[in-house]
CHARMM internal coordinates of N, CA and C (Angstrom, degrees):
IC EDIT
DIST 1 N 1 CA 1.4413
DIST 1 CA 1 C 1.5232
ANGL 1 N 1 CA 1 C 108.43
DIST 1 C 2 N 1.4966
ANGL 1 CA 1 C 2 N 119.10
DIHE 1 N 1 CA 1 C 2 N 136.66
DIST 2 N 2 CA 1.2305
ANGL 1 C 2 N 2 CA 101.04
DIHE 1 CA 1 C 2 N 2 CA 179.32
DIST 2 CA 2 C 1.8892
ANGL 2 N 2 CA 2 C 91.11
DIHE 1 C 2 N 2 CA 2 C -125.31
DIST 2 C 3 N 1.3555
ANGL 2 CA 2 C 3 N 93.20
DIHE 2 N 2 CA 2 C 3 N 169.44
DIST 3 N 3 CA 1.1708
ANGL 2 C 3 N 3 CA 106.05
DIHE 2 CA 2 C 3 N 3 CA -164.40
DIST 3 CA 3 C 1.5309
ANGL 3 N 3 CA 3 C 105.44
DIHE 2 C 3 N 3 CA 3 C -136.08
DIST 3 C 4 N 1.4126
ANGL 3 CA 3 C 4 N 113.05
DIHE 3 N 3 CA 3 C 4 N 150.63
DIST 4 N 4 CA 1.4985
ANGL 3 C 4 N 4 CA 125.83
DIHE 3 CA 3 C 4 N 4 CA 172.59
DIST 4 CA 4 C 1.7928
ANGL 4 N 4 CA 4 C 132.98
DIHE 3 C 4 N 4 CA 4 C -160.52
DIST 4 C 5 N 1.1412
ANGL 4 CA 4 C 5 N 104.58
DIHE 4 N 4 CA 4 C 5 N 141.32
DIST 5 N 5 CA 1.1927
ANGL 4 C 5 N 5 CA 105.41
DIHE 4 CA 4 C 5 N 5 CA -154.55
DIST 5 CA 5 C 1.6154
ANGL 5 N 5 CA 5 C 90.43
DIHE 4 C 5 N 5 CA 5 C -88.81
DIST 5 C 6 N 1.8192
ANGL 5 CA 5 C 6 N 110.10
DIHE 5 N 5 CA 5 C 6 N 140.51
DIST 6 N 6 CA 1.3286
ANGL 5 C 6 N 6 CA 110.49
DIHE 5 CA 5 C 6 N 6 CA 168.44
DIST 6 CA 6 C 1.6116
ANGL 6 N 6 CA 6 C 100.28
DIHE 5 C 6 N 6 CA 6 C -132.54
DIST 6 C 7 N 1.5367
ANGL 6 CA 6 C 7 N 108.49
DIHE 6 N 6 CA 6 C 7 N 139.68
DIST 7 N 7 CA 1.4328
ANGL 6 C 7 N 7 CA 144.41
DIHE 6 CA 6 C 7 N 7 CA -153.18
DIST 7 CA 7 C 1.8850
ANGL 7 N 7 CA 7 C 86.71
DIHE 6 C 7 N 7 CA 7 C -111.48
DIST 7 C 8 N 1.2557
ANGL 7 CA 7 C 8 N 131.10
DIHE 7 N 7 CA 7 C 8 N 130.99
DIST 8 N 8 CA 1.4179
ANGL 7 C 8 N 8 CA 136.83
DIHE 7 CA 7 C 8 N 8 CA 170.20
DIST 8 CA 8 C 1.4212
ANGL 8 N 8 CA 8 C 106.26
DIHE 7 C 8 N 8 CA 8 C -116.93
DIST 8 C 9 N 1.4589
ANGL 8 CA 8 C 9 N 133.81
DIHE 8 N 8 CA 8 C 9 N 95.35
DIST 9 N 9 CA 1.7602
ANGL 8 C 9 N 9 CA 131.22
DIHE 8 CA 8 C 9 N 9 CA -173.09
DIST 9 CA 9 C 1.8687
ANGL 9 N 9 CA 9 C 93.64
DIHE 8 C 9 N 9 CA 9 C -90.80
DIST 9 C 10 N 1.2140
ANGL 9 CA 9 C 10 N 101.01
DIHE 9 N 9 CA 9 C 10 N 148.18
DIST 10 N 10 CA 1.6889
ANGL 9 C 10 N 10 CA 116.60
DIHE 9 CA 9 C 10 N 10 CA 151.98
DIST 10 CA 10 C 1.6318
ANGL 10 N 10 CA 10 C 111.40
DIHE 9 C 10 N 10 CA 10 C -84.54
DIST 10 C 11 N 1.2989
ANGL 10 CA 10 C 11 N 139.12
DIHE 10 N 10 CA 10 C 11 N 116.09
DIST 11 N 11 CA 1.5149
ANGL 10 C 11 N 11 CA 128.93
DIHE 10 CA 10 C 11 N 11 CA -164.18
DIST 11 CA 11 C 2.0852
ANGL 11 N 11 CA 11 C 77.89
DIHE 10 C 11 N 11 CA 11 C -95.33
DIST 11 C 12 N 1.6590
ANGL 11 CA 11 C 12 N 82.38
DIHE 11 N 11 CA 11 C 12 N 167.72
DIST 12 N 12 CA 1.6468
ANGL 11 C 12 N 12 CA 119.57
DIHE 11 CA 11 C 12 N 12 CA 162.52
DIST 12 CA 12 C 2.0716
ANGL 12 N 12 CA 12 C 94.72
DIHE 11 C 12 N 12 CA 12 C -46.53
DIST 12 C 13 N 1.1442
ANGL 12 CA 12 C 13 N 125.27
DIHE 12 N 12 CA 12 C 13 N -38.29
DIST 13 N 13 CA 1.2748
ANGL 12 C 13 N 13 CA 123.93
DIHE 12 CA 12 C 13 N 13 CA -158.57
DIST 13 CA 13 C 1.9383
ANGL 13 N 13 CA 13 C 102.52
DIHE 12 C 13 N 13 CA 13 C -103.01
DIST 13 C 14 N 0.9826
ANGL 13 CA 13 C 14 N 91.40
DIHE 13 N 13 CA 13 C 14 N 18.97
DIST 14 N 14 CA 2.1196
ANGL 13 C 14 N 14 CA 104.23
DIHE 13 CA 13 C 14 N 14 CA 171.94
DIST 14 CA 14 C 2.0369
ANGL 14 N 14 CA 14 C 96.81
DIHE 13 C 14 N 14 CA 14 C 47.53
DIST 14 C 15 N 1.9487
ANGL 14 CA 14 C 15 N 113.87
DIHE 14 N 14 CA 14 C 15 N 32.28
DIST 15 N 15 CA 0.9527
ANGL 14 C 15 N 15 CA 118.29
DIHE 14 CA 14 C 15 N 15 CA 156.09
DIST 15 CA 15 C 1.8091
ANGL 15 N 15 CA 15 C 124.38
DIHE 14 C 15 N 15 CA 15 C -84.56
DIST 15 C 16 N 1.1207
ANGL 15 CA 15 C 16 N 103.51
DIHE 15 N 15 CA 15 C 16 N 157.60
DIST 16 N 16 CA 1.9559
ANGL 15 C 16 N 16 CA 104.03
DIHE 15 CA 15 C 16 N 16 CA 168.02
DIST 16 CA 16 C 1.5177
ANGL 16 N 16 CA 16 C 100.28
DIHE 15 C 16 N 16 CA 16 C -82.01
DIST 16 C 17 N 1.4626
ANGL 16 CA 16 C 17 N 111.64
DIHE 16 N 16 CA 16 C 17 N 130.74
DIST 17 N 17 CA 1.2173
ANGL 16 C 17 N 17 CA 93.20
DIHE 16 CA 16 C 17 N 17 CA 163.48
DIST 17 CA 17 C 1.5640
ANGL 17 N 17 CA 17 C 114.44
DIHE 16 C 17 N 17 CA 17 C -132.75
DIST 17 C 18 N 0.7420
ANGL 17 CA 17 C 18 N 156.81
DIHE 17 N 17 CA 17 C 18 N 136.55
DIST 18 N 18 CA 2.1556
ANGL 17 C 18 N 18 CA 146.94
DIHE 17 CA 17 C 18 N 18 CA -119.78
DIST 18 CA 18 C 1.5902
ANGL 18 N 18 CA 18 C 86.98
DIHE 17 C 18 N 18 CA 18 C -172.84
DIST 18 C 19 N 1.6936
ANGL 18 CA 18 C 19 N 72.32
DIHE 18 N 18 CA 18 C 19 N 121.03
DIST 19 N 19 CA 2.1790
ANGL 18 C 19 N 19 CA 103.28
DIHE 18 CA 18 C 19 N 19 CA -179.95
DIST 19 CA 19 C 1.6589
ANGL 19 N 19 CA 19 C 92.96
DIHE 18 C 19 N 19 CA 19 C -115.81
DIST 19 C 20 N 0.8823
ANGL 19 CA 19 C 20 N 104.21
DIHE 19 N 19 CA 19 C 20 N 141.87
DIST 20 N 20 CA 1.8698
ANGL 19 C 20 N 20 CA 109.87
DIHE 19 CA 19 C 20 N 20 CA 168.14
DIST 20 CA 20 C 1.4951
ANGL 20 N 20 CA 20 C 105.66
DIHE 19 C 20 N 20 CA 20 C -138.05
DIST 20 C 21 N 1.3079
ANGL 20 CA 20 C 21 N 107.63
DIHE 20 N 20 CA 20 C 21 N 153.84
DIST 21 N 21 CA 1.3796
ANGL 20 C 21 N 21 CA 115.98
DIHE 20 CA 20 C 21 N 21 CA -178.66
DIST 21 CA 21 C 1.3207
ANGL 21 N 21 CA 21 C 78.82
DIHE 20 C 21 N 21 CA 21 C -140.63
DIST 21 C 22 N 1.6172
ANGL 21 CA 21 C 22 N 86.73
DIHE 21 N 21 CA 21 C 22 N 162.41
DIST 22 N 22 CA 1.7039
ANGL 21 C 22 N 22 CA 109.66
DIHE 21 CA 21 C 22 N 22 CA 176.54
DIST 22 CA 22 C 1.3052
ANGL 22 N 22 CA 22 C 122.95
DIHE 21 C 22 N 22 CA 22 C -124.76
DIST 22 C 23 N 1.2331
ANGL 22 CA 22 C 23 N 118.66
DIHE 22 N 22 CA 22 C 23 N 128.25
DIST 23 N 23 CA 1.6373
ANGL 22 C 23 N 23 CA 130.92
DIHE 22 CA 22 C 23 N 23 CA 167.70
DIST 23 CA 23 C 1.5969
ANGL 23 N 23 CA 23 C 100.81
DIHE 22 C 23 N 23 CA 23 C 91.56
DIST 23 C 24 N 1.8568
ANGL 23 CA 23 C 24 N 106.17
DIHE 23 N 23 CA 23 C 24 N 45.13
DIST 24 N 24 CA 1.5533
ANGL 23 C 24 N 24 CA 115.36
DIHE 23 CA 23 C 24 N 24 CA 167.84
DIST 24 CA 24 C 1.5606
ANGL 24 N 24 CA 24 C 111.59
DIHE 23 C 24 N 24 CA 24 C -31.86
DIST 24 C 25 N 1.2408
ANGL 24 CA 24 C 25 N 145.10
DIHE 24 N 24 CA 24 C 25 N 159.66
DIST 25 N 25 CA 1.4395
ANGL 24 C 25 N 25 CA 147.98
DIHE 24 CA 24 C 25 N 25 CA 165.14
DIST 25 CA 25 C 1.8466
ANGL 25 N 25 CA 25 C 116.62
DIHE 24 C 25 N 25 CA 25 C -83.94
DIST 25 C 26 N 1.0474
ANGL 25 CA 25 C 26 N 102.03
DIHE 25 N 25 CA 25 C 26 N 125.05
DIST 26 N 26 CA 1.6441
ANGL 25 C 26 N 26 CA 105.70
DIHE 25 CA 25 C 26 N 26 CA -170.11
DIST 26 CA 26 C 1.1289
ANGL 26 N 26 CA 26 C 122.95
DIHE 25 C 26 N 26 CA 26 C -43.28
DIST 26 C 27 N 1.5456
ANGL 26 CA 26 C 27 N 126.54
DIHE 26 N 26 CA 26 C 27 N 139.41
DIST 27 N 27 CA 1.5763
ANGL 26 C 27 N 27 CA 135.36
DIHE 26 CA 26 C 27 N 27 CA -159.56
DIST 27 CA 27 C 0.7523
ANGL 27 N 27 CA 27 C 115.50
DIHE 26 C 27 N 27 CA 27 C 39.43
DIST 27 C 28 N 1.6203
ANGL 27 CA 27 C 28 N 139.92
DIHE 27 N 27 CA 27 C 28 N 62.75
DIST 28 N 28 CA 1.3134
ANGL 27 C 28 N 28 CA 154.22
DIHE 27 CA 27 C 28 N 28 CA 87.30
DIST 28 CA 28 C 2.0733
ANGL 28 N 28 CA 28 C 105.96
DIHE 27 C 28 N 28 CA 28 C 24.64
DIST 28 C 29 N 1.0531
ANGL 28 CA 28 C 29 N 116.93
DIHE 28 N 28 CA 28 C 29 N 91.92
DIST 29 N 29 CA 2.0160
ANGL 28 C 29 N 29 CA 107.96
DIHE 28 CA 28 C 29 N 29 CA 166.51
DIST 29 CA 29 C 1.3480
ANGL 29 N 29 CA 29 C 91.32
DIHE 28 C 29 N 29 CA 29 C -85.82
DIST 29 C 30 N 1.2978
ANGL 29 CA 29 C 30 N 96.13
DIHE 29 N 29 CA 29 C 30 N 159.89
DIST 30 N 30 CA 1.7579
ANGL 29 C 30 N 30 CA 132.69
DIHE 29 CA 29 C 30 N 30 CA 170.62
DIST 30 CA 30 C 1.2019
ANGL 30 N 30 CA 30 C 118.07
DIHE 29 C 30 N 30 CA 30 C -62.50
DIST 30 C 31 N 2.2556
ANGL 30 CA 30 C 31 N 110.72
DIHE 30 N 30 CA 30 C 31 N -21.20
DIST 31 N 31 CA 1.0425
ANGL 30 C 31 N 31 CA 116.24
DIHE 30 CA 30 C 31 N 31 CA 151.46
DIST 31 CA 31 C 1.3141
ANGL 31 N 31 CA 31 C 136.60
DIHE 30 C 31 N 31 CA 31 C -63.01
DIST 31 C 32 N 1.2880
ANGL 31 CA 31 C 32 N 137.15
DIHE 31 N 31 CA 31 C 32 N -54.12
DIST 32 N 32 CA 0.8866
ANGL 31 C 32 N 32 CA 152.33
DIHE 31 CA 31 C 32 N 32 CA 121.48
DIST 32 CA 32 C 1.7295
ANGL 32 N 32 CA 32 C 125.58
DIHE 31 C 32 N 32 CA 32 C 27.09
DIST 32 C 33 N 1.2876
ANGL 32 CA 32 C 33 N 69.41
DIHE 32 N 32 CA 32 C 33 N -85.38
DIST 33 N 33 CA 2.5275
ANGL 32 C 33 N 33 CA 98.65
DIHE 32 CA 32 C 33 N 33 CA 178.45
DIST 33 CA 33 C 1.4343
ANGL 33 N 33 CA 33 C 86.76
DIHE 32 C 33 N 33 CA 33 C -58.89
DIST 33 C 34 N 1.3129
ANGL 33 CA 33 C 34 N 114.10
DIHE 33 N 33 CA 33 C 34 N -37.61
DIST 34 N 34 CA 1.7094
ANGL 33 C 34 N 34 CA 100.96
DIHE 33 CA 33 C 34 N 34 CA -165.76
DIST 34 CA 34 C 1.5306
ANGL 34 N 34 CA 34 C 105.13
DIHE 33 C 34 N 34 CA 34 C -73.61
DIST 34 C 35 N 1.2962
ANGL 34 CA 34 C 35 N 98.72
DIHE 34 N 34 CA 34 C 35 N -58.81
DIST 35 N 35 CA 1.6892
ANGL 34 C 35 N 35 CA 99.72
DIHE 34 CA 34 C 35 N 35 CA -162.50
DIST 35 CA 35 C 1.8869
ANGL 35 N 35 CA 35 C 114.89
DIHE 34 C 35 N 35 CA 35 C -60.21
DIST 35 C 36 N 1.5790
ANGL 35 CA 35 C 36 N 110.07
DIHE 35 N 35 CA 35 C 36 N -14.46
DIST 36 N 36 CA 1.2337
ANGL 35 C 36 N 36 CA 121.32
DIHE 35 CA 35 C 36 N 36 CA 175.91
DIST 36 CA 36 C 1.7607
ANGL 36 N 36 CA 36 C 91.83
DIHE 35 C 36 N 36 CA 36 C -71.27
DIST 36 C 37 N 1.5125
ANGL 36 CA 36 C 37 N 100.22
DIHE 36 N 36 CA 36 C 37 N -81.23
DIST 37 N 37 CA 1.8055
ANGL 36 C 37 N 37 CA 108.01
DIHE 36 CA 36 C 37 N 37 CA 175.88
DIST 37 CA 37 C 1.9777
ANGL 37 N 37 CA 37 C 103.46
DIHE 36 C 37 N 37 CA 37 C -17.10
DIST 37 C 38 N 0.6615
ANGL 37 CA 37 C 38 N 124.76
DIHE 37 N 37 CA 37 C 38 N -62.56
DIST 38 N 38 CA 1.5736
ANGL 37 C 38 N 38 CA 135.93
DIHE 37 CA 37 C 38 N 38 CA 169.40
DIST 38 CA 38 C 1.1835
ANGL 38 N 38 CA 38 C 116.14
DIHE 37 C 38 N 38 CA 38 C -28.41
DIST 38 C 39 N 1.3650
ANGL 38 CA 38 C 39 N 113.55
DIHE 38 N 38 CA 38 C 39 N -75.73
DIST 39 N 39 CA 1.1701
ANGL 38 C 39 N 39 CA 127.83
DIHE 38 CA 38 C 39 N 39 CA 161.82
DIST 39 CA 39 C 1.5197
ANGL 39 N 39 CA 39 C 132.42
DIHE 38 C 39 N 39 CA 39 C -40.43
DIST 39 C 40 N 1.3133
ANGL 39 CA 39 C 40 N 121.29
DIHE 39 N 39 CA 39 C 40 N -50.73
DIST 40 N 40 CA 1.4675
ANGL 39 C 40 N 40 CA 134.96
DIHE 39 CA 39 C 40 N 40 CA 135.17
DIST 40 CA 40 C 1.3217
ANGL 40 N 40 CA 40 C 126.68
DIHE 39 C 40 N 40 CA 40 C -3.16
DIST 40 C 41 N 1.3200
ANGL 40 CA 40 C 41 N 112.09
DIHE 40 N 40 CA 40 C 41 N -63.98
DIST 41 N 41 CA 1.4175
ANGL 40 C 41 N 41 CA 123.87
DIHE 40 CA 40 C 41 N 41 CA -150.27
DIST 41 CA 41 C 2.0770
ANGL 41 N 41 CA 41 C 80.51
DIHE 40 C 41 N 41 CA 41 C -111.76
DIST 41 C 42 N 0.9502
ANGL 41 CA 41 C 42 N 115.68
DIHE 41 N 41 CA 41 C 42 N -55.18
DIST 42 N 42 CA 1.5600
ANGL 41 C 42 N 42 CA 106.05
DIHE 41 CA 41 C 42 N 42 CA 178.80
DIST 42 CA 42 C 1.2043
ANGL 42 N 42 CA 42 C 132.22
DIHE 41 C 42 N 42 CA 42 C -18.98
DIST 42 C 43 N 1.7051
ANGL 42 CA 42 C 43 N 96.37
DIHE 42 N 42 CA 42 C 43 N -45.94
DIST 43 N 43 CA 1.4872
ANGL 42 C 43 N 43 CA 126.82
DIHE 42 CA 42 C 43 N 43 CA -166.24
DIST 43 CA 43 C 1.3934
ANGL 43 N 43 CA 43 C 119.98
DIHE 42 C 43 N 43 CA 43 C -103.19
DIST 43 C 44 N 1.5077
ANGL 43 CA 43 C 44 N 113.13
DIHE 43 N 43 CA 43 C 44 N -8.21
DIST 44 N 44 CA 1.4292
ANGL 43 C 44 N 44 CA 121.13
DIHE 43 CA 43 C 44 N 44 CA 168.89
DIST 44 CA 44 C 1.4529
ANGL 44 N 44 CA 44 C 86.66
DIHE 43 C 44 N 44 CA 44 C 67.23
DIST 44 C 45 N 1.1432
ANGL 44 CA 44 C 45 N 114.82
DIHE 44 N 44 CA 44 C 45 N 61.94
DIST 45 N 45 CA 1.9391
ANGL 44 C 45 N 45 CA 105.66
DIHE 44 CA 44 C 45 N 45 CA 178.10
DIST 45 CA 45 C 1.6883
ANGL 45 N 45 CA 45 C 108.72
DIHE 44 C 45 N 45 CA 45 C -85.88
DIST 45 C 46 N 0.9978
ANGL 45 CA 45 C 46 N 104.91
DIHE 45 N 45 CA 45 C 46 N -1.14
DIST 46 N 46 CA 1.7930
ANGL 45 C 46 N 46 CA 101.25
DIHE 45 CA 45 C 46 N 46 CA -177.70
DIST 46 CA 46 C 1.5233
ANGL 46 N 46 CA 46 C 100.71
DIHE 45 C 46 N 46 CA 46 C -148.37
DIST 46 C 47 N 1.6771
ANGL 46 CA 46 C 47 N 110.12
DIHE 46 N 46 CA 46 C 47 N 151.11
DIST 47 N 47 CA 1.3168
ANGL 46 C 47 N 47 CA 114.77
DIHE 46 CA 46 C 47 N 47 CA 178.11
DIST 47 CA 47 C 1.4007
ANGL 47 N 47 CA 47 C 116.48
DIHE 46 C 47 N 47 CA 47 C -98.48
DIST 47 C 48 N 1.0572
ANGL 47 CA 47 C 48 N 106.45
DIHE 47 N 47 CA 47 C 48 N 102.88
DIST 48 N 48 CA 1.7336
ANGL 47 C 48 N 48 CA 122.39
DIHE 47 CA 47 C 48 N 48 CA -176.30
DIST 48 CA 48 C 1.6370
ANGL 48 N 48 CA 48 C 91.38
DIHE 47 C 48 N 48 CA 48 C -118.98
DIST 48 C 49 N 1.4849
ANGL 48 CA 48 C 49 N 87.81
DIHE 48 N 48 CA 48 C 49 N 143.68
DIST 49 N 49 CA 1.5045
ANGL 48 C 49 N 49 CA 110.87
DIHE 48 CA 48 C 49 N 49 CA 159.91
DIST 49 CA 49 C 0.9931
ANGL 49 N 49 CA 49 C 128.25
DIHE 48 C 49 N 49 CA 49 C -76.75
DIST 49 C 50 N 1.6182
ANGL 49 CA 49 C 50 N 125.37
DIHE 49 N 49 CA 49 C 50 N 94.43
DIST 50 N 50 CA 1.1724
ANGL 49 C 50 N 50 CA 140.58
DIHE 49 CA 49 C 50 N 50 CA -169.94
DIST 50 CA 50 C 1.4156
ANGL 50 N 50 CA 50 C 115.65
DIHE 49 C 50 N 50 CA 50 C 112.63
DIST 50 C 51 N 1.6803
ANGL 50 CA 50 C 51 N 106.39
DIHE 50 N 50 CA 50 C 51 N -7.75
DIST 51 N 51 CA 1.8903
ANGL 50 C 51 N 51 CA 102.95
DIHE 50 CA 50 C 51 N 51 CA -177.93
DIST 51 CA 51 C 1.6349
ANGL 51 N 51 CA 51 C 109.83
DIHE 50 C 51 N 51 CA 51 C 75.66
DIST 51 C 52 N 0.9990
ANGL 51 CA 51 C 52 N 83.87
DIHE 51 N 51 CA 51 C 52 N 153.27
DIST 52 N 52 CA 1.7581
ANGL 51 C 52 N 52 CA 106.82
DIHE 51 CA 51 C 52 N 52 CA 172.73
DIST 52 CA 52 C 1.2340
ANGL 52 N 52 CA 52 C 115.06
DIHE 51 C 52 N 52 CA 52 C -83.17
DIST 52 C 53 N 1.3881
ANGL 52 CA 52 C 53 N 153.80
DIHE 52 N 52 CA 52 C 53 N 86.98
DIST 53 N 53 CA 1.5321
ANGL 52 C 53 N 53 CA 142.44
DIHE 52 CA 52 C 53 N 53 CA -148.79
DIST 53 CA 53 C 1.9191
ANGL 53 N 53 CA 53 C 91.14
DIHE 52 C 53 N 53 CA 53 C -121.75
DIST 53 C 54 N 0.8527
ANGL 53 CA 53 C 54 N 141.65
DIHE 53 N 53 CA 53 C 54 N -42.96
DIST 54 N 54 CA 1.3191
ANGL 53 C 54 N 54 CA 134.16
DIHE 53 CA 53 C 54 N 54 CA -163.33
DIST 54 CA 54 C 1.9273
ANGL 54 N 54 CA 54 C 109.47
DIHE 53 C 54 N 54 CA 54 C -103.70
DIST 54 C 55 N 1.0799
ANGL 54 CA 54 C 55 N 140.70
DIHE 54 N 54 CA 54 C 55 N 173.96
DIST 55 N 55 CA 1.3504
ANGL 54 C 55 N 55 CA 131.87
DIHE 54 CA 54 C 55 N 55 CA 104.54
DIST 55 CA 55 C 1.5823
ANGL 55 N 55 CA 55 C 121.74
DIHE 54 C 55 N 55 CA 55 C -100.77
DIST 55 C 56 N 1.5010
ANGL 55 CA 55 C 56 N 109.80
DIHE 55 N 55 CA 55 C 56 N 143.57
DIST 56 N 56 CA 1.0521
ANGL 55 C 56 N 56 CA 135.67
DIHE 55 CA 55 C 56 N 56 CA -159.76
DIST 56 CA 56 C 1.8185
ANGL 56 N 56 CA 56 C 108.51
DIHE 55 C 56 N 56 CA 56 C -94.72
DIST 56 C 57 N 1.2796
ANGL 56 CA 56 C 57 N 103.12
DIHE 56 N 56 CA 56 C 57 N -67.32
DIST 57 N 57 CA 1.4403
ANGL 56 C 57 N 57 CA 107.58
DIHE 56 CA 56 C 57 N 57 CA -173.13
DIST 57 CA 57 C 1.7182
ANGL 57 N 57 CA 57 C 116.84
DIHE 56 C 57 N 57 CA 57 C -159.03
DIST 57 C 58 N 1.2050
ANGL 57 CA 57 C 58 N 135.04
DIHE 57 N 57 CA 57 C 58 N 160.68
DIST 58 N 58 CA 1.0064
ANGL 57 C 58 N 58 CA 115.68
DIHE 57 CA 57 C 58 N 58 CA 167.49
DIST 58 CA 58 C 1.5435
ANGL 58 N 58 CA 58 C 114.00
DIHE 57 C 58 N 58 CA 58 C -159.26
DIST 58 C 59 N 1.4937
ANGL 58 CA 58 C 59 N 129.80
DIHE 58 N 58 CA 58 C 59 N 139.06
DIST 59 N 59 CA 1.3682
ANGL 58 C 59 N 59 CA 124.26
DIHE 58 CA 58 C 59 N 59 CA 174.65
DIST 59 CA 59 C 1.6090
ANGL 59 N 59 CA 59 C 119.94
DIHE 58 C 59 N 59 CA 59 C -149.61
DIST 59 C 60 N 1.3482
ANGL 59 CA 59 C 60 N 122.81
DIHE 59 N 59 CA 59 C 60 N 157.58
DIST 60 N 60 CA 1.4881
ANGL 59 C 60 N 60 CA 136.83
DIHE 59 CA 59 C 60 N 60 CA -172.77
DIST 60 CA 60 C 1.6570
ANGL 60 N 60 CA 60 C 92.76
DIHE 59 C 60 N 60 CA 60 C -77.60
DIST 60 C 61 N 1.4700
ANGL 60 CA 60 C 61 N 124.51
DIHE 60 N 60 CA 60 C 61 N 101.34
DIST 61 N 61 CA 1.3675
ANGL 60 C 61 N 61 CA 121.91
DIHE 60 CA 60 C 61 N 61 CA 155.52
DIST 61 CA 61 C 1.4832
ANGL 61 N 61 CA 61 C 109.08
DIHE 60 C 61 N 61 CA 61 C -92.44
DIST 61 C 62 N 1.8434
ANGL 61 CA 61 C 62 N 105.39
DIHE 61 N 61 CA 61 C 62 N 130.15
DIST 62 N 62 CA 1.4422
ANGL 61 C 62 N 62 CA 105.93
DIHE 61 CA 61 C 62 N 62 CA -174.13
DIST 62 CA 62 C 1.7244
ANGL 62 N 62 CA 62 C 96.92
DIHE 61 C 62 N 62 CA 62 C -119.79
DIST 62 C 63 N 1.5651
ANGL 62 CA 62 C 63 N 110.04
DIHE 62 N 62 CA 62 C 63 N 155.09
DIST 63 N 63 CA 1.1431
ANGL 62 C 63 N 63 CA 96.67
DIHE 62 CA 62 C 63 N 63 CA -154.52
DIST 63 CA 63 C 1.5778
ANGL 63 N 63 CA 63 C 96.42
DIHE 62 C 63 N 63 CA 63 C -150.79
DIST 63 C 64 N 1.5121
ANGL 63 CA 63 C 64 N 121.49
DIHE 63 N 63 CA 63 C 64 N 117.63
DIST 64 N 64 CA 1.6102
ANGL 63 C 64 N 64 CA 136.34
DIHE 63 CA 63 C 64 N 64 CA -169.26
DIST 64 CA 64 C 1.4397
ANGL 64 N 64 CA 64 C 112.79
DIHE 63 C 64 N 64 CA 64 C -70.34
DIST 64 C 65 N 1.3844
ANGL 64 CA 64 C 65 N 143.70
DIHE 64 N 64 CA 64 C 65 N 117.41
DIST 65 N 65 CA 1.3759
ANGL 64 C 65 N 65 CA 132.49
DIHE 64 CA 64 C 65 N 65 CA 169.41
DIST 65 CA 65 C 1.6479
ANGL 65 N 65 CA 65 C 103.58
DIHE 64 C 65 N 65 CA 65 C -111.81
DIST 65 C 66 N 1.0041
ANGL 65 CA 65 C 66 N 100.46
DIHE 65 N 65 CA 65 C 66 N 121.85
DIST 66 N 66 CA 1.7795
ANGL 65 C 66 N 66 CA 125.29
DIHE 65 CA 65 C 66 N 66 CA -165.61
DIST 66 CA 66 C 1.7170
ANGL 66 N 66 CA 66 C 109.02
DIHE 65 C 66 N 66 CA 66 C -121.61
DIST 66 C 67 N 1.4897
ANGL 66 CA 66 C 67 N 115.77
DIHE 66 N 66 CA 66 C 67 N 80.53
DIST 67 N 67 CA 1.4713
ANGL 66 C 67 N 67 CA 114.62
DIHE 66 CA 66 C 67 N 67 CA 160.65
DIST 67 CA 67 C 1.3874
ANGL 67 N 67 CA 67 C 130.40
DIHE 66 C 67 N 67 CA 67 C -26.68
DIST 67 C 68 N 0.8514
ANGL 67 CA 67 C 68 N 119.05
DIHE 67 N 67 CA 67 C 68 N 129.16
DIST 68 N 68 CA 1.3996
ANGL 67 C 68 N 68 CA 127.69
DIHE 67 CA 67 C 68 N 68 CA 177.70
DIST 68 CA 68 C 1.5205
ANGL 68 N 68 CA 68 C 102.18
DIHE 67 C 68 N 68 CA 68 C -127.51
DIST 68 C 69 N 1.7578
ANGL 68 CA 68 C 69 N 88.49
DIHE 68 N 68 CA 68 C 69 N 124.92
DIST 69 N 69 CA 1.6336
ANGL 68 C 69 N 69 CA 94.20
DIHE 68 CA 68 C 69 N 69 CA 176.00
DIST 69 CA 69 C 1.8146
ANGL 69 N 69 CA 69 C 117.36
DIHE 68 C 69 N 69 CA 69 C -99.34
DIST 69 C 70 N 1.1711
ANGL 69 CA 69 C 70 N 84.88
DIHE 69 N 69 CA 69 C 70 N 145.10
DIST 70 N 70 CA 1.7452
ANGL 69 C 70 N 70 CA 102.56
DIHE 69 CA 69 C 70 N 70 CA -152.95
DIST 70 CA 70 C 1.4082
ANGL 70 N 70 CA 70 C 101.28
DIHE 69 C 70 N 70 CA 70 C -99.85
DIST 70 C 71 N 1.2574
ANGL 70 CA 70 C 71 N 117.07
DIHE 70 N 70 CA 70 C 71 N -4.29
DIST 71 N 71 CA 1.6255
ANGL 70 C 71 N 71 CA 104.82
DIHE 70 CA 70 C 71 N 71 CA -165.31
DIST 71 CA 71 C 1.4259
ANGL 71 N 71 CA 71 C 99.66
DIHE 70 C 71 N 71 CA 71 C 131.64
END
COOR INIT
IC SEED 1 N 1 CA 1 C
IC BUILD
């Protein structure tokens, strides 16, 4: 199963803008995601048009890859 953390920003331009990283570290708090998310946008860590001004939302999507034999 792999797993990944997705980050939801409000930009300067009242866009969504969603960072994910992959293979977050187990028990992850809401404190945490937040105070990083915080940090993020504090620091202008990425160049977006309009900046990162809010966080929006954020959650661990985990996700099954199941072979299927074809022949």
């Amino acid at each position: 199963m792999a797993n990944v953390l997705e980050m939801v920003f409000k930009t300067g331009e009242g866009k969504n803008y969603r960072l994910t990283l992959n293979d977050p570290k187990e028990g992850l708090t809401g404190a945490e995601v937040r105070a990083a998310m915080d940090l993020i946008v504090s620091n202008d860590t990425f160049n977006i048009e309009g900046g990162l001004v809010d966080p929006v939302s954020a959650a661990i999507i985990s996700t099954d890859k199941v072979e299927i034999d074809i022949g």
